[in-house]
C-alpha positions as CSV (number, residue, x, y, z in Angstrom):
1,X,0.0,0.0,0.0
2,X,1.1,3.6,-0.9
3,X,0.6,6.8,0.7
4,X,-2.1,9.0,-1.1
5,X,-0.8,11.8,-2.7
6,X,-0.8,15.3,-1.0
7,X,-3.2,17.4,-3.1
8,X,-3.8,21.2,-2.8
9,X,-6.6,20.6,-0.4
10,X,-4.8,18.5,1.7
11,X,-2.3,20.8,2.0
12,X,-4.1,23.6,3.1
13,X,-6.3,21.3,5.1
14,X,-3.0,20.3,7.0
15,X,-1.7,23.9,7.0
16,X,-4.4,25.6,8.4
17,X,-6.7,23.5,10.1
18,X,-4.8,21.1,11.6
19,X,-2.2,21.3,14.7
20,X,1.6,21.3,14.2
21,X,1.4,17.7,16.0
22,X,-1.0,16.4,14.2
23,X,-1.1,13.5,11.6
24,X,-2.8,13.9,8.2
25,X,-5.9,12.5,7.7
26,X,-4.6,13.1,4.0
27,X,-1.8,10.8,4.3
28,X,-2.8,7.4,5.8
29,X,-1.3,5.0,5.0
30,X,-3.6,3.2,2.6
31,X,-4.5,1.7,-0.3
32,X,-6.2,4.9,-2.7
33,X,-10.0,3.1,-3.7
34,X,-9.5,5.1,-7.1
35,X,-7.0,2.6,-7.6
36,X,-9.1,-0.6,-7.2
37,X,-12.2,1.5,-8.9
38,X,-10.2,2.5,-11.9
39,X,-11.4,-0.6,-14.4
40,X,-14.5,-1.6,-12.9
41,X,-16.9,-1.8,-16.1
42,X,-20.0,-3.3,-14.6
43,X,-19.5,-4.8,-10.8
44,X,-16.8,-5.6,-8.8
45,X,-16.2,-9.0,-8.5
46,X,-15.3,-10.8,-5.0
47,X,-11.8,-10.3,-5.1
48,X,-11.7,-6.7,-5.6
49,X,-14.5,-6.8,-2.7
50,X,-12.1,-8.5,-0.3
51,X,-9.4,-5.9,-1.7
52,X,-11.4,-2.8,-0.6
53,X,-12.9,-4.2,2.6
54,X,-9.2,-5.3,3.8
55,X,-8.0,-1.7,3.0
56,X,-11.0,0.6,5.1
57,X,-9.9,3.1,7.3
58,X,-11.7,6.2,9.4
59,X,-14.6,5.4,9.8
60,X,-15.2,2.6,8.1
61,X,-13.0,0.3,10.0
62,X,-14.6,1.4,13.5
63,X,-18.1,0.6,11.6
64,X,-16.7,-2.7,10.7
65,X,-18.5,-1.4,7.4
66,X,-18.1,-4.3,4.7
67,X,-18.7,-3.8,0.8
68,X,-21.4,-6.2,-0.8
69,X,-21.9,-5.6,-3.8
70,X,-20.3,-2.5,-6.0
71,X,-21.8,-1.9,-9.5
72,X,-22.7,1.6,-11.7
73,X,-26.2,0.9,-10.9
74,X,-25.6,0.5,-6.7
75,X,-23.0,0.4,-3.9
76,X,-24.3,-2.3,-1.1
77,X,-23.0,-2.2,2.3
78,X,-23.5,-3.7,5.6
79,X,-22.3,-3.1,9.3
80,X,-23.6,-5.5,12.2
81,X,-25.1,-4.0,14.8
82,X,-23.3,-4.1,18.2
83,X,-22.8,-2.0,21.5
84,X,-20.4,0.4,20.0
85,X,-22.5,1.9,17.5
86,X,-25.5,2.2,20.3
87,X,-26.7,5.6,21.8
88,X,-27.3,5.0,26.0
89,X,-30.9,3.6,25.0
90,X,-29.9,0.6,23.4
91,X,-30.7,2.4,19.6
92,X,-28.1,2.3,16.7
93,X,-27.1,6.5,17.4
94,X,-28.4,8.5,14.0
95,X,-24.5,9.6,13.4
96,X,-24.0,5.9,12.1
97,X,-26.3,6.6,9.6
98,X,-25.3,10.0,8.6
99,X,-21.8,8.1,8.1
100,X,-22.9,4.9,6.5
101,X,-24.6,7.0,3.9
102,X,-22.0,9.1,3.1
103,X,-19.5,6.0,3.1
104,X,-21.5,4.3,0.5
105,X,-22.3,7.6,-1.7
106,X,-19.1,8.5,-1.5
107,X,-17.5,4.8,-3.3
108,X,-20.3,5.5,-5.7
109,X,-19.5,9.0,-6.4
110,X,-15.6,7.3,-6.8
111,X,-16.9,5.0,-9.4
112,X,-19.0,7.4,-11.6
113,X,-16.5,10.4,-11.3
114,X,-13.4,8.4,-12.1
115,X,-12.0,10.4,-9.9
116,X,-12.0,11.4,-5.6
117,X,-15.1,12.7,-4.8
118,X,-15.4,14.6,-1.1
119,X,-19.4,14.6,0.7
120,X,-20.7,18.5,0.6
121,X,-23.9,18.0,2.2
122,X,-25.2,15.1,3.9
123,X,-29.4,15.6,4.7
124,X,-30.3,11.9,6.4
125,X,-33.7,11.5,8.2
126,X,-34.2,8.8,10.5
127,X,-37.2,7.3,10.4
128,X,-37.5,3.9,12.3
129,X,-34.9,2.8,15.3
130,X,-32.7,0.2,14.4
131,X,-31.5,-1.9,17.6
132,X,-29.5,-5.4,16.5
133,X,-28.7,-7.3,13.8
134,X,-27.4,-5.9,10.2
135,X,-27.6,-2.2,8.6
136,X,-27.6,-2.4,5.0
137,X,-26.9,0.9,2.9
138,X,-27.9,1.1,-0.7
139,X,-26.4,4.2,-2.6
140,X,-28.1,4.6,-6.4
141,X,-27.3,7.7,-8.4
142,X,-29.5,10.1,-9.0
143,X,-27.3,12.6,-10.8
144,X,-23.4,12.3,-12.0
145,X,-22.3,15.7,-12.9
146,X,-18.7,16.6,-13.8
147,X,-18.6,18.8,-10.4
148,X,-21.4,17.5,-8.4
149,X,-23.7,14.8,-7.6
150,X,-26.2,13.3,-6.3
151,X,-27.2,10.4,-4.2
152,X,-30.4,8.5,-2.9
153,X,-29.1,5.9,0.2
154,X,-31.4,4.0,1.9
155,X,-30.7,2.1,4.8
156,X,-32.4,-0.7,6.0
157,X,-32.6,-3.1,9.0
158,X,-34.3,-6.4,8.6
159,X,-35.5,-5.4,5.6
160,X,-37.0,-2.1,7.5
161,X,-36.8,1.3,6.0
162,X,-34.6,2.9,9.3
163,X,-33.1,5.8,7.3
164,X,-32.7,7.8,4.4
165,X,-30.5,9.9,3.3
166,X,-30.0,12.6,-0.2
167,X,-25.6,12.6,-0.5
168,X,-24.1,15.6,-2.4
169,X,-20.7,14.9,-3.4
170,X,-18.2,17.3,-5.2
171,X,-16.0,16.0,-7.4
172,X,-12.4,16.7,-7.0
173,X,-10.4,17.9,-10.4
C-alpha cells in the first residue's frame, strides 16, 4: 500500500486546520480506492470486494463497514449492529447513519467520477430505530455531474426502511 498523494486541499487542510502535532488525515497509510475502482466496467467482482474491505480506514473500519456488492447501478453495504454503534438507550445513534450513507455515496460517487469525490452536504432522516442485527446501505445515483452529484441511500434493518438519506458529493479535479 502507498501513501495518497498530497493534493492542494490537503495541503491547506494540514496547513491551516490542523495542529503542528497532528497527523494527516490526508496521508494514511492506505490503499487509494481510485485505484481498485479505476477498471471496474459493470460490478466488482469478490476479489476486488475483499481488496477494498481489507484496506478501510476512518470510519469505516470502526463501523466494521463491509462492501457487498459494488456496480454503476448501486454500492451495497453492511455493518452489524453491536454495543459500539449504540446511543445509552440501546438504539443504533443516527451519526452511524449520517456516516454509513456518506461512506457508500461516496465509493459511488468514486466509481462514476473516475476520480476522488469529497461529501458537501449530507441531509439523512431517521425514520425507524434500528437496535440489532445488520444495517444495509444502498447508494443509487440520482445525478453524475462533472462537479457535483447526487445520491439517494437507503438504509435498511431487517428489511425495514430505518433511514434515508439525499448525498451531495463534489467532485475533485
Amino acid at each position: 500500500m502507498t501513501a495518497r498523494p498530497t493534493t492542494p486541499i490537503c495541503a491547506r487542510f494540514d496547513s491551516e486546520l490542523m495542529a503542528s502535532d497532528s497527523t494527516s488525515v490526508c496521508t494514511i497509510e492506505a490503499m487509494d480506492y481510485l485505484d481498485l475502482l479505476r477498471d471496474v466496467e459493470n460490478r466488482l467482482d469478490d476479489d476486488g470486494l475483499n481488496q477494498l474491505n481489507e484496506a478501510l480506514v476512518g470510519l469505516e473500519k470502526l463501523y466494521g463497514l463491509r462492501y457487498t456488492d459494488i456496480s454503476r447501478e448501486q454500492v451495497v453495504a453492511e455493518v452489524d449492529i453491536d454495543d459500539r454503534l449504540r446511543q445509552y438507550v440501546g438504539v443504533v445513534n443516527g451519526g452511524v447513519m449520517a456516516g454509513v450513507a456518506e461512506s457508500v455515496a461516496g465509493v459511488a460517487g468514486l466509481l462514476a467520477a473516475g476520480q476522488h469525490v469529497v461529501g458537501v452536504n449530507n441531509s439523512t432522516d431517521l425514520i425507524r430505530p434500528a437496535k440489532e442485527g445488520v444495517l444495509r446501505a444502498v447508494a443509487k445515483p440520482i445525478h453524475t455531474g462533472r462537479s457535483t452529484q447526487l445520491f439517494d441511500v437507503e438504509i435498511t434493518n431487517s428489511a425495514t426502511l430505518v433511514a434515508r438519506s439525499t448525498m451531495r458529493n463534489m467532485v475533485l479535479n
